[in-house]
Backbone as JSON, one array per atom type, in Angstrom:
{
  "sequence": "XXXXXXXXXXXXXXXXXXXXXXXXXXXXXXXXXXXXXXXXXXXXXXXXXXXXXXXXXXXXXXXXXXXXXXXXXXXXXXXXXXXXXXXXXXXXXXXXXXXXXXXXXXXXXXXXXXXXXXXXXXXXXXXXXXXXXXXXXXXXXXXXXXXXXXXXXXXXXXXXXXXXXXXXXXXXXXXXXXXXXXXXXXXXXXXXXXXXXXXXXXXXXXXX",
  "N": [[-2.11, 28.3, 6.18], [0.31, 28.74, 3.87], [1.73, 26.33, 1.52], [4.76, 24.17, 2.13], [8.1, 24.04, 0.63], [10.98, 22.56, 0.49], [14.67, 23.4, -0.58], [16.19, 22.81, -3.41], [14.42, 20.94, -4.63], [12.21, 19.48, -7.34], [9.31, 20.01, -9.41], [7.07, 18.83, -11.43], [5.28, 19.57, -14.33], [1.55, 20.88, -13.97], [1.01, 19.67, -11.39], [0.06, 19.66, -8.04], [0.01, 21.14, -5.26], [-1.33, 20.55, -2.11], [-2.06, 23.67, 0.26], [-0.87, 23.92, 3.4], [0.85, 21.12, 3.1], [4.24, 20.14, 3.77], [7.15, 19.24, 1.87], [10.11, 18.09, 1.6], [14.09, 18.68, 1.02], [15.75, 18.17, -1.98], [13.84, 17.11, -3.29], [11.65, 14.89, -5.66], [9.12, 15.51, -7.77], [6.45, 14.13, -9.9], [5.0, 15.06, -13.13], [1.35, 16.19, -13.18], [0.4, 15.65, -10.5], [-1.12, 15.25, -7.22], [-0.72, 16.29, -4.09], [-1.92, 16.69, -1.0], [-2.47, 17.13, 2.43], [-0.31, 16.37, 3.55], [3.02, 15.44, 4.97], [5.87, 15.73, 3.41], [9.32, 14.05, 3.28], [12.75, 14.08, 3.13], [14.6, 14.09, -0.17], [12.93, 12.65, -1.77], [11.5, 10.62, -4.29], [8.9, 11.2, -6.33], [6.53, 9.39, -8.66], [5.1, 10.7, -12.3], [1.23, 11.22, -11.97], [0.47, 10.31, -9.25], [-1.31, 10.29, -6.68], [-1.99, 11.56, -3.4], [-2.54, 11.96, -0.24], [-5.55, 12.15, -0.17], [-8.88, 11.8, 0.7], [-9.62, 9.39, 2.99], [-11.33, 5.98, 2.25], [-14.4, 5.7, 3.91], [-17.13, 5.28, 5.67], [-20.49, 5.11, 7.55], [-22.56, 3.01, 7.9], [-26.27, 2.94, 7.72], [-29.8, 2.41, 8.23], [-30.65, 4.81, 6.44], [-28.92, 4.76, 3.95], [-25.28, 5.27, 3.34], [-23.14, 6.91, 4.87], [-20.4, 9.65, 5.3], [-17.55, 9.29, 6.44], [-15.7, 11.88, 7.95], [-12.49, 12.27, 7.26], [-9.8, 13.32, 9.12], [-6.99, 12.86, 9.24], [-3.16, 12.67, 8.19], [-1.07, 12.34, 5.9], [2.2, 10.86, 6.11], [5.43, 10.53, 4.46], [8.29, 9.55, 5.16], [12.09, 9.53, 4.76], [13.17, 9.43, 1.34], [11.88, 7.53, -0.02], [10.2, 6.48, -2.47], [7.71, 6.61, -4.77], [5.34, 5.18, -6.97], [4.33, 5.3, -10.27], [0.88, 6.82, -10.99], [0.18, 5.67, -8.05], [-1.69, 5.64, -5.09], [-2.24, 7.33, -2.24], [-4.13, 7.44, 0.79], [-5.31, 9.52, 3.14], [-5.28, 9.68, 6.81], [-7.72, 8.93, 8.66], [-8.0, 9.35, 12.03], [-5.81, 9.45, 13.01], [-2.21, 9.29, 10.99], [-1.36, 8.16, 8.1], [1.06, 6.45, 7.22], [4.59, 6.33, 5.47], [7.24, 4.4, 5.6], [10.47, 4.84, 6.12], [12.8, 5.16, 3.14], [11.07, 3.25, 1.88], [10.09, 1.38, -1.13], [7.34, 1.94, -3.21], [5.49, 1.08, -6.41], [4.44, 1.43, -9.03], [0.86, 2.22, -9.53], [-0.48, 1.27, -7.56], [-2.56, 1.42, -4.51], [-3.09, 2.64, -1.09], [-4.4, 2.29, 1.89], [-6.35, 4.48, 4.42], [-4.61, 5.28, 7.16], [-2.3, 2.89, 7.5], [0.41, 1.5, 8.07], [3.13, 1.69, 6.61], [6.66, 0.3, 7.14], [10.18, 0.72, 7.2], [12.13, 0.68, 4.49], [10.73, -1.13, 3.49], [9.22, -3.0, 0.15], [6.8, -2.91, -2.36], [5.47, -4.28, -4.91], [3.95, -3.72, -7.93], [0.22, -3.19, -8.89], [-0.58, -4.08, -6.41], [-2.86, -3.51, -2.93], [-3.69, -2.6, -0.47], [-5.35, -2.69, 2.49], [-7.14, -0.34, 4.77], [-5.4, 0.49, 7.83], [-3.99, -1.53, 8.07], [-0.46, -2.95, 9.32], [2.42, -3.24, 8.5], [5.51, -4.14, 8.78], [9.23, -3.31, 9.12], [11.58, -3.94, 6.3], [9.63, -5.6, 4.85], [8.15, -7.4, 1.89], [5.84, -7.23, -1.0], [4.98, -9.01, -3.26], [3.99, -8.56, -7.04], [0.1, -8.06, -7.67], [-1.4, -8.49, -4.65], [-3.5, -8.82, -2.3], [-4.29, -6.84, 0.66], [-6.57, -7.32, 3.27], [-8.6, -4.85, 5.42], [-6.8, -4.19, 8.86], [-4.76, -6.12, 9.1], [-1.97, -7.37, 10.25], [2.13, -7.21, 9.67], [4.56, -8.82, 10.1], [8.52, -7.78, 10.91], [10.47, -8.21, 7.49], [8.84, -10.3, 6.55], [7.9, -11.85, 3.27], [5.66, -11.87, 0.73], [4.29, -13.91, -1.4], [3.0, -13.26, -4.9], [-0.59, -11.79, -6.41], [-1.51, -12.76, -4.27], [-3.53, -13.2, -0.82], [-5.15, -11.76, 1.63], [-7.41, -12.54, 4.94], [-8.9, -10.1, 6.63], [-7.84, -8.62, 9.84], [-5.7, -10.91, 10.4], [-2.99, -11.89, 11.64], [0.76, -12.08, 10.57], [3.61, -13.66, 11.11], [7.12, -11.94, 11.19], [9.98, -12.63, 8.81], [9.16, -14.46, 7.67], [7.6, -16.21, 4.53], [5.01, -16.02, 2.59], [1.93, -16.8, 1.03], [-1.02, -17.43, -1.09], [-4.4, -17.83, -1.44], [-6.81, -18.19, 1.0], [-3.99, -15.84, 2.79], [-1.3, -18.13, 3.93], [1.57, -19.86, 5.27], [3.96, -20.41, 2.8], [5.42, -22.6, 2.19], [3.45, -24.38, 2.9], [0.82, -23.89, 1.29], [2.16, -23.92, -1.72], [2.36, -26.89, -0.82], [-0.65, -27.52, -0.89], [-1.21, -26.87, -3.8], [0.05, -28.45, -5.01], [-1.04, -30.94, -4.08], [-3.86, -30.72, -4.8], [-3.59, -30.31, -7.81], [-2.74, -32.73, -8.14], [-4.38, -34.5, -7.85], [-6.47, -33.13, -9.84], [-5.59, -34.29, -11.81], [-5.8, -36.84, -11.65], [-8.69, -37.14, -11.64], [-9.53, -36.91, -14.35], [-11.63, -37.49, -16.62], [-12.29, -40.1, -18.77], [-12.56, -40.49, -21.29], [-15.43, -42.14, -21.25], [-19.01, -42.31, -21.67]],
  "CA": [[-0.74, 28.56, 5.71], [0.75, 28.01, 2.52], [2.81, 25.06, 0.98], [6.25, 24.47, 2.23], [9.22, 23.36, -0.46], [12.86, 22.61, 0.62], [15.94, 23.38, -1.64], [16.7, 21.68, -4.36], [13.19, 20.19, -4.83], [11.68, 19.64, -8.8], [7.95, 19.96, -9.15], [6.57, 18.81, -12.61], [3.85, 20.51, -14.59], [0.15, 20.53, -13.98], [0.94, 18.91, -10.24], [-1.12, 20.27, -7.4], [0.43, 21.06, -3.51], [-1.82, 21.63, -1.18], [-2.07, 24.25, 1.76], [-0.29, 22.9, 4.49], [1.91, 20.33, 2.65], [5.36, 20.37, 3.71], [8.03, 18.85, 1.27], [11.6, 18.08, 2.77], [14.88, 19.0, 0.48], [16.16, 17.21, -2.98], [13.03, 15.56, -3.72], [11.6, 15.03, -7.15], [7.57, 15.27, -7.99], [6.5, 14.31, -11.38], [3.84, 15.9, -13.66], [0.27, 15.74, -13.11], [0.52, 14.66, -9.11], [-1.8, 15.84, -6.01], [-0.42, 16.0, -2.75], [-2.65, 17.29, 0.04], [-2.75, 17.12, 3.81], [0.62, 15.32, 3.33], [4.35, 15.64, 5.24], [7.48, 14.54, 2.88], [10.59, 13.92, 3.99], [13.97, 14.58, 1.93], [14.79, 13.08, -1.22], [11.43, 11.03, -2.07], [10.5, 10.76, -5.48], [7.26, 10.53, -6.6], [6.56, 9.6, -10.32], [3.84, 11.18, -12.57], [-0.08, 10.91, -11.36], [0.23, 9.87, -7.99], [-2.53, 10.8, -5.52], [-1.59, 11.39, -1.53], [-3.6, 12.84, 0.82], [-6.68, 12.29, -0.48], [-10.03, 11.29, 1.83], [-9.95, 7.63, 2.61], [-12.93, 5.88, 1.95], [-15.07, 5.52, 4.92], [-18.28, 5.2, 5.76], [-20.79, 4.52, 8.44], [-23.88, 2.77, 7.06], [-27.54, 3.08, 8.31], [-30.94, 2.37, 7.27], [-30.96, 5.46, 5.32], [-27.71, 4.64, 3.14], [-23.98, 5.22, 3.63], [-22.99, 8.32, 5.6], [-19.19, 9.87, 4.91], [-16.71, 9.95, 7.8], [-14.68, 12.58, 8.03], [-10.96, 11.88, 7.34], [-8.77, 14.33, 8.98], [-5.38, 12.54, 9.38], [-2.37, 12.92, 7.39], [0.45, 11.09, 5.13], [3.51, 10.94, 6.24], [6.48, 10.35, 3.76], [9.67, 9.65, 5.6], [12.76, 10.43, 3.62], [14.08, 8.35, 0.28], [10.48, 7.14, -0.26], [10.03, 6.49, -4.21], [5.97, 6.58, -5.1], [5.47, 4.58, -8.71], [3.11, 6.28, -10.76], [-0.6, 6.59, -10.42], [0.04, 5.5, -7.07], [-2.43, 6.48, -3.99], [-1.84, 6.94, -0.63], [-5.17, 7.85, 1.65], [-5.2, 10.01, 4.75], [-6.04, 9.16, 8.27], [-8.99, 8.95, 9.46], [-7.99, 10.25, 12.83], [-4.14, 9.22, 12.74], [-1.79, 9.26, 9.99], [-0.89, 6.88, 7.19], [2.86, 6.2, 7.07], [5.03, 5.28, 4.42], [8.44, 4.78, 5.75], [12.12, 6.02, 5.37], [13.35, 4.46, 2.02], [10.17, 1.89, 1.27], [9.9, 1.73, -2.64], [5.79, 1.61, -4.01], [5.53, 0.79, -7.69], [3.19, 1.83, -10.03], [-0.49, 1.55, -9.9], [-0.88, 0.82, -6.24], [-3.32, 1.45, -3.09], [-2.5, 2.45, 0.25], [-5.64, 2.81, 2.38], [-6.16, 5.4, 5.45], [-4.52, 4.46, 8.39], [-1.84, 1.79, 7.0], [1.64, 2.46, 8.4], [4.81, 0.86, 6.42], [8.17, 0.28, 7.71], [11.28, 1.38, 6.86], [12.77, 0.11, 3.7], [9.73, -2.04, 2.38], [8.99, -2.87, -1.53], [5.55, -2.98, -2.52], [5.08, -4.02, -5.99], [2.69, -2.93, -8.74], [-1.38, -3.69, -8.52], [-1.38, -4.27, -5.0], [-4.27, -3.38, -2.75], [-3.47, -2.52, 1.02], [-6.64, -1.67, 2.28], [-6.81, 0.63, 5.75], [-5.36, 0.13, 9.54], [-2.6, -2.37, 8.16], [1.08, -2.26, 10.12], [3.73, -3.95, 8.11], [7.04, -3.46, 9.84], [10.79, -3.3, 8.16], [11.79, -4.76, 5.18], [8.57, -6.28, 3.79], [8.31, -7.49, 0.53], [5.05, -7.4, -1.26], [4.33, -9.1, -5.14], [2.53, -7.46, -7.63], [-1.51, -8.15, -7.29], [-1.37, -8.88, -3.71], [-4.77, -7.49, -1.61], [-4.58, -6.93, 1.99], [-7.58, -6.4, 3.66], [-7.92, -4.36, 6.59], [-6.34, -4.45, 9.5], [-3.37, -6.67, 8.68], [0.09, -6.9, 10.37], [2.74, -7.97, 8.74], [6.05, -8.57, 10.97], [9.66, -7.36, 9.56], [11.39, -9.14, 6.76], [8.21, -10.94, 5.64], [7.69, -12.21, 1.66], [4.21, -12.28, 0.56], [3.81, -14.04, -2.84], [2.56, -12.56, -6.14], [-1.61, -12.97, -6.36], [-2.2, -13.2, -2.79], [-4.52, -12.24, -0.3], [-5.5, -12.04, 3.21], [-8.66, -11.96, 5.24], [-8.97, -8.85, 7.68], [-7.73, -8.8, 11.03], [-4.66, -11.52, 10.39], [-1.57, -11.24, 11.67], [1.59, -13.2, 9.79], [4.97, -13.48, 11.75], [8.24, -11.84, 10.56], [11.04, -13.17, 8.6], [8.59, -15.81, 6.56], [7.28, -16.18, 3.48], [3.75, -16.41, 2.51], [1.31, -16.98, -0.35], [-1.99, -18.17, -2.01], [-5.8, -16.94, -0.66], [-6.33, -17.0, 2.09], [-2.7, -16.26, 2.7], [-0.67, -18.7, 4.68], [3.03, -20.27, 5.09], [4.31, -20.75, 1.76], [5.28, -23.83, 1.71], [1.69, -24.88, 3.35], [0.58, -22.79, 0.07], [2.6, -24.76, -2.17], [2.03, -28.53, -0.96], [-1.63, -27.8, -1.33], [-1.48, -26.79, -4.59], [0.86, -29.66, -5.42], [-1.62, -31.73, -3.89], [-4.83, -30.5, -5.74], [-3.02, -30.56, -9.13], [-2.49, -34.26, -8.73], [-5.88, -34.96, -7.86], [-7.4, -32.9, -10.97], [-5.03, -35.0, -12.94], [-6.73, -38.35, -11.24], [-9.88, -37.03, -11.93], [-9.9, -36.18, -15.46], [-12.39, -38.15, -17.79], [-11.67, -41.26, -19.33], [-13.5, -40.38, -22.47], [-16.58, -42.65, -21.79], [-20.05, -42.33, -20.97]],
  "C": [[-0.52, 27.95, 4.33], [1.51, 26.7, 2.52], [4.69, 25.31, 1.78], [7.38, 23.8, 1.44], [10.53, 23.69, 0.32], [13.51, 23.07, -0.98], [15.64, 21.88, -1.87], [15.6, 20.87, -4.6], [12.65, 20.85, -6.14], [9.92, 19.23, -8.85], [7.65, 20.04, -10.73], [5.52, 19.28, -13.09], [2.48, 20.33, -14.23], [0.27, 19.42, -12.27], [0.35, 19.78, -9.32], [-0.27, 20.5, -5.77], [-0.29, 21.67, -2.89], [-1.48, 22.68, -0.03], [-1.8, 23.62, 2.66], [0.47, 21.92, 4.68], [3.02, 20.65, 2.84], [6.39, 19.61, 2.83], [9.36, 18.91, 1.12], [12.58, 19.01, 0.76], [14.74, 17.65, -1.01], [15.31, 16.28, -3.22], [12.19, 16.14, -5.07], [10.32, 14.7, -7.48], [7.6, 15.35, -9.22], [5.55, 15.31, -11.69], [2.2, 15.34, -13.54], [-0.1, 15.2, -11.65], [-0.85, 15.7, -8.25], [-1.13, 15.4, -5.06], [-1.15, 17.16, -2.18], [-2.43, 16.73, 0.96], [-1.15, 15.84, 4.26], [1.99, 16.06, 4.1], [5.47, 14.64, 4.2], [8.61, 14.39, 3.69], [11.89, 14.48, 2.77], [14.17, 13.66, 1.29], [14.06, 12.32, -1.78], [11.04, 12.08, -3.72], [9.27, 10.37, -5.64], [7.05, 10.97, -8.47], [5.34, 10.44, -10.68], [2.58, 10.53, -12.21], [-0.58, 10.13, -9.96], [-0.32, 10.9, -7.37], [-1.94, 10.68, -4.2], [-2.36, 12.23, -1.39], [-4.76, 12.76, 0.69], [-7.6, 11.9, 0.43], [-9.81, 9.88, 1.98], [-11.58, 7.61, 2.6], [-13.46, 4.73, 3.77], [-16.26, 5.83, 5.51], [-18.97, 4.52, 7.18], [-22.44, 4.26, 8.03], [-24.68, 2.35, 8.09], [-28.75, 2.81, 7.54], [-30.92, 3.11, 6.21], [-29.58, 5.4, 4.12], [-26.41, 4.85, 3.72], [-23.38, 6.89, 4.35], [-21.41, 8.31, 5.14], [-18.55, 10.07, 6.22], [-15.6, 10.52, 7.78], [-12.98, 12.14, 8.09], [-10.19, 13.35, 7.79], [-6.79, 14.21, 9.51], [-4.71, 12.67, 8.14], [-1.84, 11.68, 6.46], [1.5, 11.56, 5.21], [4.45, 10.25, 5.15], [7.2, 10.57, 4.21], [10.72, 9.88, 4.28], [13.38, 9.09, 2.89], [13.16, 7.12, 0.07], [10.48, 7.2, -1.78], [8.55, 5.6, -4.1], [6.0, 6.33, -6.85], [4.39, 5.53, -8.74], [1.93, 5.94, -10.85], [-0.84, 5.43, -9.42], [-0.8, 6.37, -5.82], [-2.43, 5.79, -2.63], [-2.76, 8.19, -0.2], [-4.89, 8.45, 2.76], [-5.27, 9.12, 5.62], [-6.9, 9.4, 8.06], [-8.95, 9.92, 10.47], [-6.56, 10.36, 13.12], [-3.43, 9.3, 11.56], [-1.36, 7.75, 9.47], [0.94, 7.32, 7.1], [3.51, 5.72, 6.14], [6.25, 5.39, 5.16], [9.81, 5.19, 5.8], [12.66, 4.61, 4.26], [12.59, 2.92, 1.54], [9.95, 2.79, -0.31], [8.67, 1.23, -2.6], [6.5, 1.64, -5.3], [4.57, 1.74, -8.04], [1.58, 1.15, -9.6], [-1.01, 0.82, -8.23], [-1.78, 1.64, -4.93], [-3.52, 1.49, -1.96], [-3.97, 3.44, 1.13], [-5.3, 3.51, 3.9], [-5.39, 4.7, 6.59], [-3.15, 3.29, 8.4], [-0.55, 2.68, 7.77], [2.81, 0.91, 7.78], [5.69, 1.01, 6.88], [9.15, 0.72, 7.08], [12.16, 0.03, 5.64], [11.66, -0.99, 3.25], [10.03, -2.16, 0.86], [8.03, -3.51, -1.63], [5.36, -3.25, -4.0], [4.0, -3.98, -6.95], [1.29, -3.6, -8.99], [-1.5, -4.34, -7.08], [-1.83, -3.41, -4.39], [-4.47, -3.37, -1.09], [-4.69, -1.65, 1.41], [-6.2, -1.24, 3.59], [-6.48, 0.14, 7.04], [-4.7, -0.85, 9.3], [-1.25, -1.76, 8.87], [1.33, -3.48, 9.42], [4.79, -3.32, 8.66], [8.11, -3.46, 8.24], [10.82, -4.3, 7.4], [11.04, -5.76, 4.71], [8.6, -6.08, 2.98], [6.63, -8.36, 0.16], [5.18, -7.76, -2.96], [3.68, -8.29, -5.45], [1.28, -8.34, -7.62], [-1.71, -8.91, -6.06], [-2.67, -8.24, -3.24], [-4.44, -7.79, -0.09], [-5.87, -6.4, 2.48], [-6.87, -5.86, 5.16], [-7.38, -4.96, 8.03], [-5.36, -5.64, 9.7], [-2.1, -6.52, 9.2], [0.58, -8.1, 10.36], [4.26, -7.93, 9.66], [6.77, -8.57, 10.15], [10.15, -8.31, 8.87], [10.4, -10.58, 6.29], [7.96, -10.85, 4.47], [6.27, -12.63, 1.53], [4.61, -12.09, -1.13], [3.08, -13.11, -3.84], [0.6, -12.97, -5.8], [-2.08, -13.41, -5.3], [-2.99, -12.52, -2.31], [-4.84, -12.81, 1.04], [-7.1, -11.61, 3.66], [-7.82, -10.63, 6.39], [-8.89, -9.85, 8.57], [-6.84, -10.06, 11.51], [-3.54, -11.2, 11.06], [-0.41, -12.71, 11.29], [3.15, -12.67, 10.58], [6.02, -12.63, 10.56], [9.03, -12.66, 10.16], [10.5, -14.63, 7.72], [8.08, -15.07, 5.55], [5.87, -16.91, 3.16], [2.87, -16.34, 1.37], [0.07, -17.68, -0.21], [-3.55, -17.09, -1.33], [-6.48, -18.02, -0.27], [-5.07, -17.15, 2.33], [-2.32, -16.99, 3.88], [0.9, -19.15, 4.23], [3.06, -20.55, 3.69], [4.38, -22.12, 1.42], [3.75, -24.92, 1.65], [1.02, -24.48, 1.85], [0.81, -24.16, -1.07], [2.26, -26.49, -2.08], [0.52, -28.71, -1.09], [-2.15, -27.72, -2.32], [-0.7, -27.62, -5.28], [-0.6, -30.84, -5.6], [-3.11, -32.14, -4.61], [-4.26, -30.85, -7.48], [-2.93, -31.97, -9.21], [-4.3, -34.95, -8.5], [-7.03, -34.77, -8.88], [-6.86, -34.27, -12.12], [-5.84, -36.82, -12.96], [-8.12, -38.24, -11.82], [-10.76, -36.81, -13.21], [-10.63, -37.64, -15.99], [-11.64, -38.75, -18.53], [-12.07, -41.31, -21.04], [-15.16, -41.19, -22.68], [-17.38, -42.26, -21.38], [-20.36, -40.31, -20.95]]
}
């Protein structure tokens, strides 16, 4: 089947919709975009050169090198979704990737297969969500943050600027977290209090 467009929806030049893409009402695609294997919702902007739908990257490696595994899940875009530019958001695998109703992405960001955001998030620019993360409602991500995979993030958590997690974490809701590997903030903080006074102890006296 072909593409499906709601009313009132603006599609900028040189952008791409695949076969099978549905795209709700009043929503606003820039120039230069791809969307494939993707559901929108109504009202979601998406700036110029953002990627959706594309293959995630996945692999199943063997003696003889890296084999490709089929991605055939989707991306969902609930509605009042705003995608910064040369932003990418990966299929499923075998489920869909989620962004949810009214989470803002930035610019320049990474949303790997499988990841499902919550409703009303903000993700900001150079972060690095890699695949099979669940962040819930109203998370708030810095810019150059990395998640690896499998990551959940309960609602109304703050993850610092510059951070990073190992795979297979999980960080309560309603806190605030920071540094690598990420933990409690303040925990974060008094250890880098604590190091800083110790370089300062340690510095060279000029002799010898």
């Amino acid at each position: 089947p072909g593409a499906e467009i709601g009313d009132n929806t603006r599609i900028g030049p040189n952008t791409v919709i695949g076969r099978g893409v549905a795209v709700g009402r009043n929503c606003e695609i820039g120039s230069n975009c791809t969307i494939a294997n993707a559901y929108l919702g109504d009202g979601v902007l998406i700036l110029p050169g953002a990627q959706i739908g594309q293959p995630g990257f996945g692999f199943a490696s063997s003696a003889q090198g890296h084999i490709k595994i089929p991605q055939i899940g989707r991306v969902i875009i609930q509605d009042r979704v705003e995608i910064g530019a040369c932003t990418t958001i990966d299929r499923g695998a075998l489920g869909d990737t989620v962004i949810g109703e009214g989470t803002k992405l930035d610019n320049l960001i990474q949303i790997g297969h499988n990841t499902h955001i919550g409703r009303h998030g903000i993700v900001v620019s150079q972060t690095g969500i890699a695949g099979s993360c669940e962040l819930g409602d109203f998370v708030v991500i810095g810019p150059q943050v990395g998640l690896a995979d499998h990551i959940k993030i309960g609602s109304g958590a703050r993850i610092a600027a510059r951070s990073a997690s190992q795979q297979g974490m999980t960080f309560e809701g309603g806190q605030d977290y920071g540094g690598a590997p990420l933990r409690p903030i303040r925990e974060w903080i008094r250890e880098m209090h604590t190091l800083t006074k110790l370089a300062k102890k340690s510095k060279p006296d000029g002799h010898g």
